[in-house]
C-alpha positions in Angstrom: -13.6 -27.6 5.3 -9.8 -27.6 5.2 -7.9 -30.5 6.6 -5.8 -30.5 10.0 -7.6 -27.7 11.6 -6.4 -25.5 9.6 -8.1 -21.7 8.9 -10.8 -21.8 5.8 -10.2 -18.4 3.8 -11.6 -16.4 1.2 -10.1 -13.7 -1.2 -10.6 -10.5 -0.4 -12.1 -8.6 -3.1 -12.0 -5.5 -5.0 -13.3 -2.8 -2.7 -12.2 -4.1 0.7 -8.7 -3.9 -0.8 -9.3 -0.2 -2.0 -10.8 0.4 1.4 -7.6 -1.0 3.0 -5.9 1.1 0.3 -7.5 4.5 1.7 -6.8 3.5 5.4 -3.0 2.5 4.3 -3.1 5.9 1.9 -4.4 8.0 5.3 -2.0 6.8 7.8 0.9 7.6 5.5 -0.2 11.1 5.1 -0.5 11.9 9.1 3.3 10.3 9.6 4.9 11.9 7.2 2.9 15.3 7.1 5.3 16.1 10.1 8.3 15.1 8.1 7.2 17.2 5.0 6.9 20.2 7.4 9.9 19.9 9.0 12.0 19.2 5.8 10.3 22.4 4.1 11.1 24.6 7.2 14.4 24.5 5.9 14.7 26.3 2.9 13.0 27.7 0.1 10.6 31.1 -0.2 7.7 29.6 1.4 9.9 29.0 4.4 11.2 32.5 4.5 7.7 33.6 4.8 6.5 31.5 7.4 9.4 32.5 9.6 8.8 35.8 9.0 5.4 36.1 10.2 4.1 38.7 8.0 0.7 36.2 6.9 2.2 36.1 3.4 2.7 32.3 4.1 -0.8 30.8 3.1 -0.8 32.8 -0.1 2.5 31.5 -0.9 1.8 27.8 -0.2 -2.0 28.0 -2.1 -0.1 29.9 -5.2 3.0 27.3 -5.6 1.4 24.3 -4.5 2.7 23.6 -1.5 6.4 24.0 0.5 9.3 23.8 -1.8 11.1 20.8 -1.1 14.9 20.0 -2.0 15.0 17.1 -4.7 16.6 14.6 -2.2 13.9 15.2 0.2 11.3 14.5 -2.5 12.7 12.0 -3.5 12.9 10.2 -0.1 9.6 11.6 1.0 7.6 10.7 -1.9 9.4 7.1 -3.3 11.8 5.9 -0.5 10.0 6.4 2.9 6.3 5.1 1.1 8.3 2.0 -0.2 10.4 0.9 2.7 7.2 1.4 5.3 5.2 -1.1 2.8 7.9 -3.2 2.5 8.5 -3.9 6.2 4.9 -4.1 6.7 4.5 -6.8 3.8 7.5 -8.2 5.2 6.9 -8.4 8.9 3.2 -8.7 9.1 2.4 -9.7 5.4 -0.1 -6.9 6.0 -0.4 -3.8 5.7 -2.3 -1.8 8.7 -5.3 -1.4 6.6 -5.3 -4.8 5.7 -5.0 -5.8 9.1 -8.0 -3.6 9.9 -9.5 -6.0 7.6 -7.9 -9.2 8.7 -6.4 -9.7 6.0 -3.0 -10.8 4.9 -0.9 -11.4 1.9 0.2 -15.2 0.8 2.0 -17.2 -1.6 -0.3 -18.0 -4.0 0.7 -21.9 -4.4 1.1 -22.4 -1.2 -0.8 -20.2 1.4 2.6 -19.5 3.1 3.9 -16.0 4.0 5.3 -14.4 0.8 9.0 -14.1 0.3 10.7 -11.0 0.6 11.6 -11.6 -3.3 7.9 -11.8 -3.9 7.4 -8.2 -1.6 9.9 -6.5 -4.2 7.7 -8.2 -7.7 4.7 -7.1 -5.9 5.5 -3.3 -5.5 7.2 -3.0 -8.5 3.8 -4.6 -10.1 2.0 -1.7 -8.8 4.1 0.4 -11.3 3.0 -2.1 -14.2 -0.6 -2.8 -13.1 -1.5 1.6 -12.7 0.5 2.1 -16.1 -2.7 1.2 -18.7 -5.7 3.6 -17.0 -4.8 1.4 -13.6 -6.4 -1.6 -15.0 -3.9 -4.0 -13.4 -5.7 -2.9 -9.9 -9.4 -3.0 -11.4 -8.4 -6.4 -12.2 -8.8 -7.6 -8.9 -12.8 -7.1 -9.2 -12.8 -9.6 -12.5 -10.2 -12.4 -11.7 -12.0 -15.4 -9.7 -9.0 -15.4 -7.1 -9.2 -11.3 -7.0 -5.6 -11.0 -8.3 -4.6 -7.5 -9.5 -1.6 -7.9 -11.7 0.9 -7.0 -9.5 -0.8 -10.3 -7.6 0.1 -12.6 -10.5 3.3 -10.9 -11.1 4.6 -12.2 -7.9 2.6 -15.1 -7.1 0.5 -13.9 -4.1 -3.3 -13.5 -3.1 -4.9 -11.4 -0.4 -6.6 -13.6 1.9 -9.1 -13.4 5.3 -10.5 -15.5 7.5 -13.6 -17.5 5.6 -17.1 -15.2 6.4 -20.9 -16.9 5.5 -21.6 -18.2 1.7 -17.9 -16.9 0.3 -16.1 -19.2 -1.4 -13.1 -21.3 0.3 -9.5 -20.2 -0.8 -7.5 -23.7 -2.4 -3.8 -23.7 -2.8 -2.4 -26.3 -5.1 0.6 -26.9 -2.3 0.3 -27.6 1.4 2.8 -24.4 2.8 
């Protein structure tokens, strides 16, 4: 039992996280789906033919692959936008909404305190280092006894819930 009242935790492990993952992955998709369509409206062949209405439209998005996007738009659409909504989620909620789904939050790994927003910046820029090698910095999380993926260790945090039957108890070497 922890001291002063205060919540017992576990990790959370592997496949809750890549649940929370899918949910996080999801949500993403429906806000800026709107965006993408409004940004592509704009220019580009496979706008031409959806404002012309002569059904050539589908064809045209199944053989390019989708609406043509302006580099600056794909660039905020795909790296900016996806960054900054983490960030502030991380950042105001240590959480992200599929995490929260979960009721689970990200900590300072010492200390159980919210992470810093210096430790929100390591951490997604760890995501780049732990997908690089066949993503084995995320599988991590299922073989490390604290269920760190390497972006975890890179900036010092764990992903923690509320204790459930028979887990085992989250320590942190430092009271927060």
């Amino acid at each position: 039992m922890m001291q002063d009242g205060a919540e017992e935790l576990e990790y959370v492990g592997f496949w809750l996280r890549v649940l929370a993952s899918l949910v996080d992955t999801l949500l993403l998709c429906l806000v800026l789906a709107p965006v993408i369509w409004l940004l592509a409206r704009g220019g580009g062949e496979t706008s031409r033919m959806a404002e012309s209405g002569d059904g050539r439209m589908m064809q045209a998005f199944m053989l390019q692959g989708g609406f043509e996007l302006s580099p600056l738009a794909s660039l905020l659409i795909n790296w900016i936008l996806p960054a900054a909504a983490v960030l502030a989620f991380w950042w105001f909620r240590s959480s992200t909404p599929g995490k929260m789904l979960l009721g689970a939050r990200i900590v300072d790994a010492k200390t159980g305190a919210p992470m810093t927003p210096m430790q929100a910046a390591l951490r997604y820029l760890g995501y780049f280092v732990s997908c690089f090698p066949f993503l084995l910095g995320l599988i991590w999380v299922g073989l490390d006894a604290r269920k760190q993926g390497w972006h975890d260790k890179i900036a010092g945090t764990v992903v923690v819930r509320a204790k459930r039957l028979g887990k085992q108890p989250v320590r942190f070497e430092q009271q927060a």
